[in-house]
N, C-alpha and C positions, 0 to 999 in steps of 0.2 A: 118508570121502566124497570121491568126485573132484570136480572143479569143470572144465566144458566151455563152451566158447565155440561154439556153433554157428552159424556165418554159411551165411545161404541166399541163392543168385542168386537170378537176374530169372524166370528158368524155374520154381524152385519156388513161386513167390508171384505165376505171372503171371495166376491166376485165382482166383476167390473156391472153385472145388473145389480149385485146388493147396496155397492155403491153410489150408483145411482138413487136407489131407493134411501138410503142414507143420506144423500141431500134434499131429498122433499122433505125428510122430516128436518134437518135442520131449515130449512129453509122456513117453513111451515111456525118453527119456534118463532121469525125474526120475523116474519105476519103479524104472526099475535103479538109483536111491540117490544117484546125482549132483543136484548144484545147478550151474542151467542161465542163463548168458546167453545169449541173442539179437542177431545182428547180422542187416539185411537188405539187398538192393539192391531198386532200384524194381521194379517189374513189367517184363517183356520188353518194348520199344518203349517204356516210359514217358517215358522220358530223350528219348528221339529225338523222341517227340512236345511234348515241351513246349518243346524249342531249336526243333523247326517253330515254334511260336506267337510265340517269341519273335523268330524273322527275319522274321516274318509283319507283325509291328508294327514293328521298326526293322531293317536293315541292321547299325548302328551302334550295338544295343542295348548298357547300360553294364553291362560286365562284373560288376558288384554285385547289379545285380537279374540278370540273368540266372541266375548262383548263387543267388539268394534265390530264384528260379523252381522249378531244376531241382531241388534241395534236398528239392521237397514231396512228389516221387516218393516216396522212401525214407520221408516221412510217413507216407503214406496206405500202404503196406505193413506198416509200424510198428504202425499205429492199426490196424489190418484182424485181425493176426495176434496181437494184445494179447487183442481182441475175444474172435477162437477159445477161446483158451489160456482166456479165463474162462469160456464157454461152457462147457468141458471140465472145468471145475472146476477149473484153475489161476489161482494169482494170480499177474496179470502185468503192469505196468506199461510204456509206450510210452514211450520218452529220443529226442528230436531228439541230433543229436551235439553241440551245446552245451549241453544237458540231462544230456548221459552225462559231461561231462569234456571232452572233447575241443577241445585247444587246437592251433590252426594259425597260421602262417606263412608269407610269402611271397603270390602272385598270386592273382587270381582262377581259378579250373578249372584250377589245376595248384597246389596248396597243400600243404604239407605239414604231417605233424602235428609240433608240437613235445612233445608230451604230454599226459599221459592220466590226469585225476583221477579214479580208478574207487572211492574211498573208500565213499562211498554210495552207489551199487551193491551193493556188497561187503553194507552192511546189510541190503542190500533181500531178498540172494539168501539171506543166512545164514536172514530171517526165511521163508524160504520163499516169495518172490515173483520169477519170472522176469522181468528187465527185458528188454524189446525194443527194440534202438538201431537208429536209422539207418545205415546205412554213408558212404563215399563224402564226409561232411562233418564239419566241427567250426565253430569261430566262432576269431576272430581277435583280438589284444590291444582291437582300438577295439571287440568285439563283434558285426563283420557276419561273417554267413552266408559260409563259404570252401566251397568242393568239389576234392575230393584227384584229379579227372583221369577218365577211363576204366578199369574196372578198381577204383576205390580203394577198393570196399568189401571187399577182401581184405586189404587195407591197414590197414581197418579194426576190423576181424575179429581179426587176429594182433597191433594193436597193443593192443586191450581186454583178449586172452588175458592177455599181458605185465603189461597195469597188475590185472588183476583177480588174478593170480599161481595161472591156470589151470593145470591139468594137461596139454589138451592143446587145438588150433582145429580144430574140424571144421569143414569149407567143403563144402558139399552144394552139388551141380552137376546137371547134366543126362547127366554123363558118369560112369565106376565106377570111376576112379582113372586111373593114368598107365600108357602102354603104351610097348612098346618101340620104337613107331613110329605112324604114322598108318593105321589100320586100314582107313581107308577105300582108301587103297592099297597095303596091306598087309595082308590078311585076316587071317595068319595071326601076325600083331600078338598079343603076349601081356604082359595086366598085370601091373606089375610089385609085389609086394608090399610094399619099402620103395624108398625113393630117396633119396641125401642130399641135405642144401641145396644144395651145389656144383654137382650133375648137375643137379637141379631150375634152380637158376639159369641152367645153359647152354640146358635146351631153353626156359624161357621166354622168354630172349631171344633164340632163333632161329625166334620165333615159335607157338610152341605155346603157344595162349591157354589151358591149362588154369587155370594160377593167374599172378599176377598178380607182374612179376619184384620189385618193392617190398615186397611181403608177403614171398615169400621170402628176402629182402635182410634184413627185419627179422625175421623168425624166424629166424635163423643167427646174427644177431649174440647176440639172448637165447637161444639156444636153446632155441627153442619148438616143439614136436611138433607138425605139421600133417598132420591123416587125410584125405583129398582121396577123396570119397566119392559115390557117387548117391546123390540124393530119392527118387529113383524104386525104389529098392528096399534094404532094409537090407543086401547083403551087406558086408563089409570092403572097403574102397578101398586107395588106397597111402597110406603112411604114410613124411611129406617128415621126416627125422631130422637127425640129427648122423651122422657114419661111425661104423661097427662097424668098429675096428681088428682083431677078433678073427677078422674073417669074409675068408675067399679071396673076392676078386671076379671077375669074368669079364672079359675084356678088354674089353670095352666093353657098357653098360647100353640102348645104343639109339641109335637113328641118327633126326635132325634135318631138318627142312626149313626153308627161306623163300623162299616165293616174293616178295615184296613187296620189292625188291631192285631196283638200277639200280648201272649205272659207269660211271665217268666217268675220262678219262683226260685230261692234259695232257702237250702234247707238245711237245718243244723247250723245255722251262726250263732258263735256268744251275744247272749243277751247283755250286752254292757254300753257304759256310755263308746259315740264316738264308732259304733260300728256302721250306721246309717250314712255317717260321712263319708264311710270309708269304700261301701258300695255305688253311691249316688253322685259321691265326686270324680270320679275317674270314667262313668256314664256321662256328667254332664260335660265333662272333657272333652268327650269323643263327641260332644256335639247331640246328643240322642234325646229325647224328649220325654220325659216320665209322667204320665200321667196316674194312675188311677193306685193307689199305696195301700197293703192290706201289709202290717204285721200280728204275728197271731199270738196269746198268748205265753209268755215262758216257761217251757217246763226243764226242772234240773238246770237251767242256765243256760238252756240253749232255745232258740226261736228261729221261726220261717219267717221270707221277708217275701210278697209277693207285690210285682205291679207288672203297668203293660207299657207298649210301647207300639207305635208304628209299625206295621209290619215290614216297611222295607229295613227297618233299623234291627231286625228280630235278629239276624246270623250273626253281624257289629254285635251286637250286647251278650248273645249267647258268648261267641270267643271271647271277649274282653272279661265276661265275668268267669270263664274257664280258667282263664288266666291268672285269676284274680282268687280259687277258691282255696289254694293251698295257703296264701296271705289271709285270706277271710277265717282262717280254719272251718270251713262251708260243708258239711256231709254230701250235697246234691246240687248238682242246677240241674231244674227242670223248665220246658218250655213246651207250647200250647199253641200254635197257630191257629187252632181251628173257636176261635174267641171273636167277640162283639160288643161292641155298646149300645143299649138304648136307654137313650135320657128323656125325661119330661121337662119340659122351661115354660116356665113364665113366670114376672112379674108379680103374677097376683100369688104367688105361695107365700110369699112377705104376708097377706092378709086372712089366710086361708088354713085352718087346721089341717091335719090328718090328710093330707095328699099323699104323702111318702107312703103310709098305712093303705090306701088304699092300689097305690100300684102296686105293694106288695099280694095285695090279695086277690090284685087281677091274673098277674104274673101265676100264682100259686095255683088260681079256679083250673089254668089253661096248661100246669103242670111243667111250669118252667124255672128250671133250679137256678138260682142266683148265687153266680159264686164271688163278687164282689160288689163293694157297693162305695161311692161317692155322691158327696151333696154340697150344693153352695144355697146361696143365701134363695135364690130363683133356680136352680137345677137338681135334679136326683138323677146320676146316671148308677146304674146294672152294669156288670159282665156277666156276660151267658157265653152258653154254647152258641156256635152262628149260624144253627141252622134251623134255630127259635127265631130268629129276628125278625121275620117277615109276622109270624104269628104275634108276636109282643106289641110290636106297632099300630095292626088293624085292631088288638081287642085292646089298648091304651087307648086308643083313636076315639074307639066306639067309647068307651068306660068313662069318657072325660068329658065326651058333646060335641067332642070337635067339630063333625059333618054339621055340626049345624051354626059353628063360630062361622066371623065374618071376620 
């Protein structure tokens, strides 16, 4: 008998018919001979509506209740889909995330889980009774309400698989797996059947919200199978693994975007040791996330240091390093909203010459200046201008075979 963790977003539980619909398909798993948890997120807009309420009453509301606020989302999905499932003839019981185990650490709306008491659970499901857990939260050593961030019911999802010692996390979305690209500007975008952790990791944090980059983080380290699937209709999705050593890969699995993107450059800093500390520790202070590092150069002793950052974090880092340039003795900050990334991933680059060479000279055919550039051991991402981006991707797309990967 397998044992499945099925987490459903906001979209499939965002109505009293999706939820409905939401228990055929569980139900439908516990047919086919599996014993079935439940993980959920709030309804679509729920979350967004209840942080309205909450600035509605204070500015300055205290981060405790807030999370004890937004928390009840994931309840009343919980409680709503328990409902179903016994309508339907299943026994099913509703777990807040300090009811299911779930112990966290750290902040308020960015918590982490430390662990996962799934023991009784485990009895619940042997006896035949599907428990329905909240996503997104657990409770903390003092016992208040913590919530794990945006996103964190996938988090949530893959860390229950783990403790429940599931077979495999199905994450039901609004979407039918992962593609090669963004379909919406790339039509001819085709899904890909499996994908490992590693790939998975690169497009989620280049922005593809399909799953959520902490789930995937935590599913590679146990290695845990996750089927990333539509609600909306049963066929097979992709399937986020470990690599198959056995299998030829293709030179790359798909090509990446981020709009959501800003640079920033400092200009005229001593070129000496200890100056890179001196700009990157006081950003990493502030919490801000550095991606993509170009220094250029020294000439006469002095050098530019450029990278990028988040666009919401672009105003945060402009001030801070304003602040910061009479310390630096800095000639300039300069910044650049109007920036992008697109990356190529896969796997197979590990076995495969002259990839890098060749996006450079698809890029170049189609007149598109490259002003930065990063590479790992499976990725090469570009910054560009963002208004190249949509062009970069279909003629990457086309240059690679993609329309015809599986």
């Amino acid at each position: 008998m397998a044992r499945i963790v099925q987490k459903f977003g906001g979209t499939s539980v965002g109505s009293i018919e999706r939820i409905r619909e939401t228990a055929k398909i569980v139900l439908k798993e516990i047919e086919n001979g599996s014993e079935v948890a439940v993980v959920v997120s709030a309804m679509s807009g729920e979350t967004n509506r209840l942080l309205a309420m909450a600035n509605s009453m204070s500015e300055n509301a205290s981060p405790r209740e807030v999370d004890a606020l937004v928390a009840t989302g994931e309840q009343i999905s919980a409680a709503l889909l328990a409902i179903e499932l016994n309508n339907l003839g299943v026994n099913s019981l509703s777990f807040s995330g300090g009811q299911a185990g779930f112990k966290t650490e750290g902040s308020y709306a960015k918590a982490r889980i430390k662990g996962v008491d799934g023991d009784h659970l485990i009895a619940h499901m042997i006896n035949g009774t599907v428990p329905v857990v909240t996503g997104f939260q657990g409770v903390d050593i003092a016992g208040n309400v913590t919530t794990l961030g945006r996103g964190g019911s996938d988090t949530s999802a893959v860390a229950l698989a783990i403790a429940l010692k599931a077979d495999c996390c199905d994450i039901y979305t609004d979407v039918d797996g992962i593609y090669t690209t963004d379909p919406r500007i790339e039509p001819k975008a085709s899904k890909m059947d499996t994908i490992s952790y590693e790939e998975m990791l690169e497009f989620a944090s280049l922005g593809a919200k399909v799953l959520q980059t902490r789930s995937v983080e935590l599913a590679m380290r146990y290695n845990m199978p996750v089927h990333l699937r539509s609600s909306f209709n049963l066929i097979p999705g992709t399937m986020v693994t470990g690599e198959d050593s056995t299998m030829e890969r293709a030179e790359i699995s798909g090509v990446a975007y981020n709009r959501d993107e800003a640079k920033v450059t400092i200009k005229g800093i001593p070129d000496q040791p200890g100056i890179a500390a001196a700009v990157f520790g006081p950003v990493a202070a502030a919490d801000i996330n550095v991606d993509v590092i170009v220094q250029n150069i020294s000439e006469d002793g002095f050098t530019d240091l450029t990278f990028t950052v988040p666009s919401a974090d672009f105003k945060p880092t402009m001030k801070l390093l304003e602040s910061l340039a009479k310390q630096l003795n800095a000639r300039e900050i300069k910044g650049d909203t109007g920036v992008a990334k697109v990356s190529i991933i896969g796997v197979g680059m590990r076995s495969h010459t002259g990839v890098a060479k060749k996006m450079f000279e698809v890029l170049a055919k189609e007149n598109i200046n490259i002003q930065m550039i990063t590479t790992s051991e499976i990725k090469v991402t570009v910054v560009m201008d963002e208004k190249y981006v949509e062009l970069a991707v279909r003629s990457l797309h086309d240059a690679f075979g993609l329309a015809q990967a599986a």
